[in-house]
C-alpha atoms as a printed R data frame, in Angstrom:
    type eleno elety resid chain resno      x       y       z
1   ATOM     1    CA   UNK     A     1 14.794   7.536  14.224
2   ATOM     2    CA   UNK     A     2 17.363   8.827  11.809
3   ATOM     3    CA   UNK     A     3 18.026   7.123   8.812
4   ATOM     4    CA   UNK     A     4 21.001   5.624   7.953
5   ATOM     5    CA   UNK     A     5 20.730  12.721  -1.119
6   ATOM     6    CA   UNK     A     6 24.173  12.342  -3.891
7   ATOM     7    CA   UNK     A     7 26.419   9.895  -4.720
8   ATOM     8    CA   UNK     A     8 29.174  10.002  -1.915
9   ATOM     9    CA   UNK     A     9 32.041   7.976  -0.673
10  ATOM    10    CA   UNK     A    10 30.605   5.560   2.450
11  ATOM    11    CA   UNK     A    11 31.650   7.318   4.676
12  ATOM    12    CA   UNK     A    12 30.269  10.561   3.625
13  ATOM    13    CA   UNK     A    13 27.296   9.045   2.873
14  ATOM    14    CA   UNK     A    14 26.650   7.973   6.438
15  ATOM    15    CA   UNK     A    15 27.546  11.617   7.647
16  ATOM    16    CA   UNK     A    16 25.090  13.022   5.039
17  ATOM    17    CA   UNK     A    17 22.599  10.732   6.345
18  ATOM    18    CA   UNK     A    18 23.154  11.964   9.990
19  ATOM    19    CA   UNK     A    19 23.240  15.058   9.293
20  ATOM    20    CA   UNK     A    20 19.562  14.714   7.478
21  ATOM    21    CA   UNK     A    21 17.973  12.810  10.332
22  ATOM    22    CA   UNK     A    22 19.055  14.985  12.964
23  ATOM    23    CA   UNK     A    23 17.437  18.354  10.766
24  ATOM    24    CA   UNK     A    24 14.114  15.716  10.241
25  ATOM    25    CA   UNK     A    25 14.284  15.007  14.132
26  ATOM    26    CA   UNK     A    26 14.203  18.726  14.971
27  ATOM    27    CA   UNK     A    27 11.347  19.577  13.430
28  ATOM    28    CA   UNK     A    28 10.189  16.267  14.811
29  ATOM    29    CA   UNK     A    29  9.321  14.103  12.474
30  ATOM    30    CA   UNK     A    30 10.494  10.272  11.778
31  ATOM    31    CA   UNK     A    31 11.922  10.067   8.354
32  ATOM    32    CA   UNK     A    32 14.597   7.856   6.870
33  ATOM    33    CA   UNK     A    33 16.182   9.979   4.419
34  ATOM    34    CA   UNK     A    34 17.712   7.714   2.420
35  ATOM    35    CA   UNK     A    35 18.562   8.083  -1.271
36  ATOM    36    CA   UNK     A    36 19.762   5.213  -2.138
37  ATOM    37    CA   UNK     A    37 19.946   4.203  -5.641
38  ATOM    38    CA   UNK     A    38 19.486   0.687  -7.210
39  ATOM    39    CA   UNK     A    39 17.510  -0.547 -10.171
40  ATOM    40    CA   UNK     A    40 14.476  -2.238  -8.761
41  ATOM    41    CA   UNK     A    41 13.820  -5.380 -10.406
42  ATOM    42    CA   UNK     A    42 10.364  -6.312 -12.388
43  ATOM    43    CA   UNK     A    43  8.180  -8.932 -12.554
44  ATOM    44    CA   UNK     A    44  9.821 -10.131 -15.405
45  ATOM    45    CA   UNK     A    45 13.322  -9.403 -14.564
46  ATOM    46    CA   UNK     A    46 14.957  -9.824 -11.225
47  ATOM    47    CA   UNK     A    47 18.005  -9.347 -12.474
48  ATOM    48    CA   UNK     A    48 21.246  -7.121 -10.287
49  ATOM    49    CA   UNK     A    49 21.913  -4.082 -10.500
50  ATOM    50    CA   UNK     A    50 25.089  -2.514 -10.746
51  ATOM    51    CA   UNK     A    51 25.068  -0.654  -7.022
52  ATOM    52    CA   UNK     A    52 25.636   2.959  -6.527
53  ATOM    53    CA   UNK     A    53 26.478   4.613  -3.443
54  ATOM    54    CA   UNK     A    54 23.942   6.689  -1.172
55  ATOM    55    CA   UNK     A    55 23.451   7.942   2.264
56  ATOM    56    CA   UNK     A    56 23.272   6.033   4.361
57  ATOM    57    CA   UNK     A    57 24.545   3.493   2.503
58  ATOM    58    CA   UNK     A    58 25.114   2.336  -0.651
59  ATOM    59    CA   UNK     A    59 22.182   1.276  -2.665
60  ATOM    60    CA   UNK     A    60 20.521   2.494  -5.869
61  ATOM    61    CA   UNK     A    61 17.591   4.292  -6.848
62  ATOM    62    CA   UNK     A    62 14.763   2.094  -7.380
63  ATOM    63    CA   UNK     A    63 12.344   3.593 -10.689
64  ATOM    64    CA   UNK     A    64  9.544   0.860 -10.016
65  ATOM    65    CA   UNK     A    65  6.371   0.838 -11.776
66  ATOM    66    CA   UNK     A    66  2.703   2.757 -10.124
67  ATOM    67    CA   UNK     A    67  3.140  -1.093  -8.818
68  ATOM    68    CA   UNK     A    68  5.764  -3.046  -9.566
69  ATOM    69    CA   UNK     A    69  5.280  -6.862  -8.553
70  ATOM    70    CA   UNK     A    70  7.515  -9.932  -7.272
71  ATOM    71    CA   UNK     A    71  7.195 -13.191  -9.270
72  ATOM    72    CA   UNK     A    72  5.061 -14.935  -6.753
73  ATOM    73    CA   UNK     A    73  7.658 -18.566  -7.475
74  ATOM    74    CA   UNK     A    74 10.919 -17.200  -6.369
75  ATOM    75    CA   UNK     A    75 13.219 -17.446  -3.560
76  ATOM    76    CA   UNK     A    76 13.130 -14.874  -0.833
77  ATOM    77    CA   UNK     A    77 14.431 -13.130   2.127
78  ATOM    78    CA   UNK     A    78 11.830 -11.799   4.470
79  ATOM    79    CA   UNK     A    79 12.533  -9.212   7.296
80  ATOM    80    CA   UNK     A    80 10.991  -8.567  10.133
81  ATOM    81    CA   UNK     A    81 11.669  -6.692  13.483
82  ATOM    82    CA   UNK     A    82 13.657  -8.756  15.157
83  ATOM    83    CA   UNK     A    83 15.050 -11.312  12.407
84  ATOM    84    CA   UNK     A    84 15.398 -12.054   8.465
85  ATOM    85    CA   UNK     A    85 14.466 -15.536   7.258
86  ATOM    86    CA   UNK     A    86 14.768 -17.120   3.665
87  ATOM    87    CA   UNK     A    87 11.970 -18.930   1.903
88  ATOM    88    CA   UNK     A    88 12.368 -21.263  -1.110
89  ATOM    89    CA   UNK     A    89 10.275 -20.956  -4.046
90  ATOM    90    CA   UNK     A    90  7.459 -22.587  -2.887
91  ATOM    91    CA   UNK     A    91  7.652 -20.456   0.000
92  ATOM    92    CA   UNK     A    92  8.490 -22.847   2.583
93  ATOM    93    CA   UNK     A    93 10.772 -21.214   5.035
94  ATOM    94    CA   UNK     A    94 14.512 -23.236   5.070
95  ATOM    95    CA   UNK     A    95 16.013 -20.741   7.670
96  ATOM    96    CA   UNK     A    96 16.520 -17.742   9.495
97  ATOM    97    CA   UNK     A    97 18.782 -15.443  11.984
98  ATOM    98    CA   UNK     A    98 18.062 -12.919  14.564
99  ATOM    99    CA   UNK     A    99 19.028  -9.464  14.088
100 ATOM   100    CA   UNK     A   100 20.907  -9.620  17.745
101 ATOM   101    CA   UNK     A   101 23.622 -11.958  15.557
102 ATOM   102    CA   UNK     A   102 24.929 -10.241  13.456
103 ATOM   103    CA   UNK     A   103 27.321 -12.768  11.717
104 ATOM   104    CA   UNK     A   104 24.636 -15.465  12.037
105 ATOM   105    CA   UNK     A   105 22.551 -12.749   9.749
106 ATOM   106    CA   UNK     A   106 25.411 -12.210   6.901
107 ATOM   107    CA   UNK     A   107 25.768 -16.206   7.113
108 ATOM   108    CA   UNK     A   108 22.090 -16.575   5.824
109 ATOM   109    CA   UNK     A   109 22.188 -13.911   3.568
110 ATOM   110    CA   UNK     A   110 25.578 -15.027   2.057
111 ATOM   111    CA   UNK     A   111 23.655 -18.499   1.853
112 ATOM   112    CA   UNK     A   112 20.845 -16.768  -0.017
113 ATOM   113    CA   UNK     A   113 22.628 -14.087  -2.610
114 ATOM   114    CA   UNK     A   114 26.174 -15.411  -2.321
115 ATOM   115    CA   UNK     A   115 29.366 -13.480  -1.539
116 ATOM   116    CA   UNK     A   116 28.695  -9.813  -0.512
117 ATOM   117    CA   UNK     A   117 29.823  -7.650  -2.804
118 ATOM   118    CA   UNK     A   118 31.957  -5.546  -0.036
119 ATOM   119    CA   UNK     A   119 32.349  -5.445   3.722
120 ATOM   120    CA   UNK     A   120 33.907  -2.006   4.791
121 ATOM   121    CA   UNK     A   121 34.495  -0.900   8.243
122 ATOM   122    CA   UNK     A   122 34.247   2.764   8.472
123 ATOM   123    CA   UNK     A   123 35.872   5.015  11.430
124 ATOM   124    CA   UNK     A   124 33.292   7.652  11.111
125 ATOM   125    CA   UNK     A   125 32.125   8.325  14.702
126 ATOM   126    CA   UNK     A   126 29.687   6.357  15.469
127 ATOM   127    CA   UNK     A   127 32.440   3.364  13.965
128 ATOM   128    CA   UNK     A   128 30.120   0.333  12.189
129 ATOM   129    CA   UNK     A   129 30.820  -1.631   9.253
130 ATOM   130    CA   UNK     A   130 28.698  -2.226   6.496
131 ATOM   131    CA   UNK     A   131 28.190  -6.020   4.537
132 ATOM   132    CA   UNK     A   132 26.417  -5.321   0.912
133 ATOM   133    CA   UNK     A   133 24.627  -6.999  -1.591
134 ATOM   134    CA   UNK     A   134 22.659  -5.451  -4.888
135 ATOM   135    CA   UNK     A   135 19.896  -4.111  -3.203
136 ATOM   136    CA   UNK     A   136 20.312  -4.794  -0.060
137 ATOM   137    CA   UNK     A   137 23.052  -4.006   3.362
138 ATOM   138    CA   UNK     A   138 23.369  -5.016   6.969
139 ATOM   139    CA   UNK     A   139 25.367  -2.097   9.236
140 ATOM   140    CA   UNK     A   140 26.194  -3.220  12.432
141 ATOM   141    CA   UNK     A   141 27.648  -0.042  14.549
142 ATOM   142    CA   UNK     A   142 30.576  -1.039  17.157
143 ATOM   143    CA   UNK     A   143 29.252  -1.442  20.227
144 ATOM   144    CA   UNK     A   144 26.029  -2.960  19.389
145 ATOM   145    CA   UNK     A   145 24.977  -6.513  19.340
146 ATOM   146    CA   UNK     A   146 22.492  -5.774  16.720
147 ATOM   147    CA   UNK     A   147 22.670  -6.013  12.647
148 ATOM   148    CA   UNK     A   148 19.951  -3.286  10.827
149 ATOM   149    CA   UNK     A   149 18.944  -3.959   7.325
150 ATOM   150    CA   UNK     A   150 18.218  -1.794   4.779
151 ATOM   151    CA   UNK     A   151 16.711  -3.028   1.326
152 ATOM   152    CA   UNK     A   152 16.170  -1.037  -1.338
153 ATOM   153    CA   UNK     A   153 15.568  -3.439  -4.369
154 ATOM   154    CA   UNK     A   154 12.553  -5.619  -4.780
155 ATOM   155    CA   UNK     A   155 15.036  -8.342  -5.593
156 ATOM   156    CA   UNK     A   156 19.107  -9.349  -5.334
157 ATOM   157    CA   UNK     A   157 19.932 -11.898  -7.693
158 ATOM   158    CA   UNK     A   158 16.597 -13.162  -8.603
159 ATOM   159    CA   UNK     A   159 15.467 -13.331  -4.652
160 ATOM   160    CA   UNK     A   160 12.964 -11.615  -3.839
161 ATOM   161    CA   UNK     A   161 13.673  -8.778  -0.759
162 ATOM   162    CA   UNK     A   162 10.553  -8.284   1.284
163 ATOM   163    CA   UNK     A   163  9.430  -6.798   4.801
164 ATOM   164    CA   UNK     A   164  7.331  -9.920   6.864
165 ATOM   165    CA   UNK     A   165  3.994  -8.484   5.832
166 ATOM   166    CA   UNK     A   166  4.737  -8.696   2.121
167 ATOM   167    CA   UNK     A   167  5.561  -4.988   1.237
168 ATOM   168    CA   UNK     A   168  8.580  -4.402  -1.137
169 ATOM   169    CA   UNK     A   169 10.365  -1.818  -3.036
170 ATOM   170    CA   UNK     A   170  7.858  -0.634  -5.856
171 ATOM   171    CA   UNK     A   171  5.052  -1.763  -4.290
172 ATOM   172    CA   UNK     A   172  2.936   1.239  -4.129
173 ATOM   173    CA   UNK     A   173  1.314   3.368  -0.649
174 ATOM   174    CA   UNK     A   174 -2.495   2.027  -0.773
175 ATOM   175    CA   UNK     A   175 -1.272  -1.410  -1.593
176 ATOM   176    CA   UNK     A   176  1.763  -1.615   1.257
177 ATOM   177    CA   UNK     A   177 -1.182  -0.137   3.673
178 ATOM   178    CA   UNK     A   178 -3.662  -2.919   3.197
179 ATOM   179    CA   UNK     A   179 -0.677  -5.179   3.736
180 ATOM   180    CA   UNK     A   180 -0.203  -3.869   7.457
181 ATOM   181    CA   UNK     A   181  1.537  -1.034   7.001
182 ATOM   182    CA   UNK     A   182  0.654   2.161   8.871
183 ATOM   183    CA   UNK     A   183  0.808   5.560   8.163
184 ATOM   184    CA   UNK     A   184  3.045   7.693  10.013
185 ATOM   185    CA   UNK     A   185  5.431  10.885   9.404
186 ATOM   186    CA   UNK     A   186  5.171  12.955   6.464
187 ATOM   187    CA   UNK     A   187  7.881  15.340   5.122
188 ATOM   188    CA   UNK     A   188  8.397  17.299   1.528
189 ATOM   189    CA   UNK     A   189 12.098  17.260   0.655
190 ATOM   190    CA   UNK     A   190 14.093  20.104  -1.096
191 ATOM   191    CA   UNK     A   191 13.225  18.642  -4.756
192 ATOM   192    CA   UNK     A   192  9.702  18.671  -3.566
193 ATOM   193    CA   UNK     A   193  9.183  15.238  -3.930
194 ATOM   194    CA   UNK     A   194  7.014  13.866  -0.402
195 ATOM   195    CA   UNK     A   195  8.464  11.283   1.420
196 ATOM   196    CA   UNK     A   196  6.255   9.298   3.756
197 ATOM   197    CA   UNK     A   197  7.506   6.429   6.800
198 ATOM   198    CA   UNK     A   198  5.058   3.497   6.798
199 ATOM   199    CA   UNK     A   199  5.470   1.398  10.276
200 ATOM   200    CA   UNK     A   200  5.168  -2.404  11.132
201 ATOM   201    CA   UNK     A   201  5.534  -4.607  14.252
202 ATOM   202    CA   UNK     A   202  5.812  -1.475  16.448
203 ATOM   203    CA   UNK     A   203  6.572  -2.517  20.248
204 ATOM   204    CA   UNK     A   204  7.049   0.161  22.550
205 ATOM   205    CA   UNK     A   205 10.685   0.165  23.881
206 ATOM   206    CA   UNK     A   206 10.869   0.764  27.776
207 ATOM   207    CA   UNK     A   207 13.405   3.265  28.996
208 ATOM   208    CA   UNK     A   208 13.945   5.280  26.148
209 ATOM   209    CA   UNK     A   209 11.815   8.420  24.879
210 ATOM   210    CA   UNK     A   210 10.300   9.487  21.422
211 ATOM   211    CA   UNK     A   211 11.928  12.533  19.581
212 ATOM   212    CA   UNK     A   212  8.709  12.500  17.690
213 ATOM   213    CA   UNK     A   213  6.396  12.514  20.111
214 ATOM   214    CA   UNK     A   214  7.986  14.196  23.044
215 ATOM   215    CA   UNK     A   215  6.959  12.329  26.571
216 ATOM   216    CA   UNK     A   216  5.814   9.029  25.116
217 ATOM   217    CA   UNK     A   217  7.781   5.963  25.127
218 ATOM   218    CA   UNK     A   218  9.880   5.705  22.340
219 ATOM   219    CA   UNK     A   219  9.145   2.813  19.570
220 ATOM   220    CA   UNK     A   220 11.099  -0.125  17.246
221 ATOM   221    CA   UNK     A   221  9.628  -1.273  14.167
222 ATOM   222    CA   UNK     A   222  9.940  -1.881  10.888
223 ATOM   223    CA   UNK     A   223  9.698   0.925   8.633
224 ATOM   224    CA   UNK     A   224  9.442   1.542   4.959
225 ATOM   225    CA   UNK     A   225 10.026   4.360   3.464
226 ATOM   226    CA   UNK     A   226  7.591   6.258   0.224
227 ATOM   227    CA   UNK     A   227  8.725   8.678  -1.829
228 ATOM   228    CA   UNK     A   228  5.935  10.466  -4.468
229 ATOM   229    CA   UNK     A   229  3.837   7.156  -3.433
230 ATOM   230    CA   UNK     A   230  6.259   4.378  -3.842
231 ATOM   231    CA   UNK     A   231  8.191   2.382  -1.466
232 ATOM   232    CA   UNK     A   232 11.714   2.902  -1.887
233 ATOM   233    CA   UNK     A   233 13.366   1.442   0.884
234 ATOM   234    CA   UNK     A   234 12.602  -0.866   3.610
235 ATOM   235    CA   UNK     A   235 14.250  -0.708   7.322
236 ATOM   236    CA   UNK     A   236 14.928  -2.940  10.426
237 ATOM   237    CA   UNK     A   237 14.534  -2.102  12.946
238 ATOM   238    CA   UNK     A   238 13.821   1.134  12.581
239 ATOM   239    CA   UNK     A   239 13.090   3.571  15.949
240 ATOM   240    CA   UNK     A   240 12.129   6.738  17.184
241 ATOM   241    CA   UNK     A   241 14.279   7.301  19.627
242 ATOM   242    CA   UNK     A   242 17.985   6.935  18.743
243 ATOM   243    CA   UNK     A   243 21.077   9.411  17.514
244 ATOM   244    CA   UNK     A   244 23.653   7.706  15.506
């Protein structure tokens, strides 16, 4: 899968972040290089962050703590492989889209956080355009039917951003693993820092082949990404298989 380090222009961002997943891919291993930076919110807090750009997109740097938490009465926006759904504060669910409707998905979002803070097409080959929010961005490449979120803020606005099995940004490894997540690629970046891809919902994907794991079936699912032991950024769907 290649994810979608420096603050760059969008567009350069998104080349950056090719450019990373394809190296990552050749030595075949699934990472999702993204540095994006945004001030992950605290228990306490919850409050926006001014955004800063990133590759793939633009996001900011989250500096959680050994395991930052979610005030457990807040709103929320879940996501999950194949949708994102909002929850109230009692946690009642009052809606959702599917990821294979795109505008349906910035609708509900919009409905959750308000008016995105930018929506940007970019030419950059692949083409896609990209609808943000502090903390959080849907890209939805021309061509395709299907939005991909990537969160990488524990909370926009005083929502909470979470994956479906509870994991968010600051939570730390052990803790996102006893939620469901599993272990999977490993790589050590430039810096030195270790960046790990934890996996949910995995479904094997018929007709298309794993650049990790050469002659299997290649995989969606929903992936979160560690750095040094923290999640930093949460993905859906994430794969093995594509090249942007």
């Amino acid at each position: 899968m290649r994810s979608r380090y420096i603050a760059l222009s969008p567009g350069a961002e998104m080349l950056s972040y090719i450019h990373l997943m394809r190296i990552i891919r050749a030595s075949a291993l699934v990472v999702l290089a993204l540095t994006l930076a945004s001030c992950t919110s605290t228990a306490q807090t919850a409050s926006t962050s001014s955004p800063t750009t990133t590759a793939p997109v633009e996001a900011a740097t989250p500096s959680p703590s050994p395991n930052a938490s979610v005030p457990a009465e807040t709103a929320a926006l879940a996501v999950s492989l194949d949708r994102i759904a909002s929850f109230d504060a009692s946690g009642t669910e009052t809606g959702d889209a599917k990821l294979a409707d795109p505008a349906a998905v910035v609708v509900l979002m919009t409905q959750a956080l308000g008016a995105p803070i930018s929506q940007d097409h970019h030419s950059d080959a692949p083409e896609y355009t990209l609808t943000k929010w502090d903390g959080v961005l849907v890209r939805v490449s021309d061509g395709s039917s299907d939005a991909r979120i990537i969160i990488s803020s524990a909370a926009s606005g005083g929502v909470a951003l979470r994956s479906a099995s509870g994991v968010f940004v600051g939570m730390n490894r052990d803790t996102a693993i006893a939620a469901g997540a599993t272990p999977g690629a490993t790589f050590t970046d430039a810096a030195g820092s270790l960046h790990e891809i934890l996996t949910s919902q995995r479904v094997e994907r018929p007709g298309t082949n794993s650049l990790t794991s050469p002659g299997q079936t290649g995989s969606v699912f929903v992936q979160h990404e560690v750095v040094d032991g923290t999640v930093t950024h949460i993905l859906t769907p994430g794969d093995d298989f594509s090249d942007l």
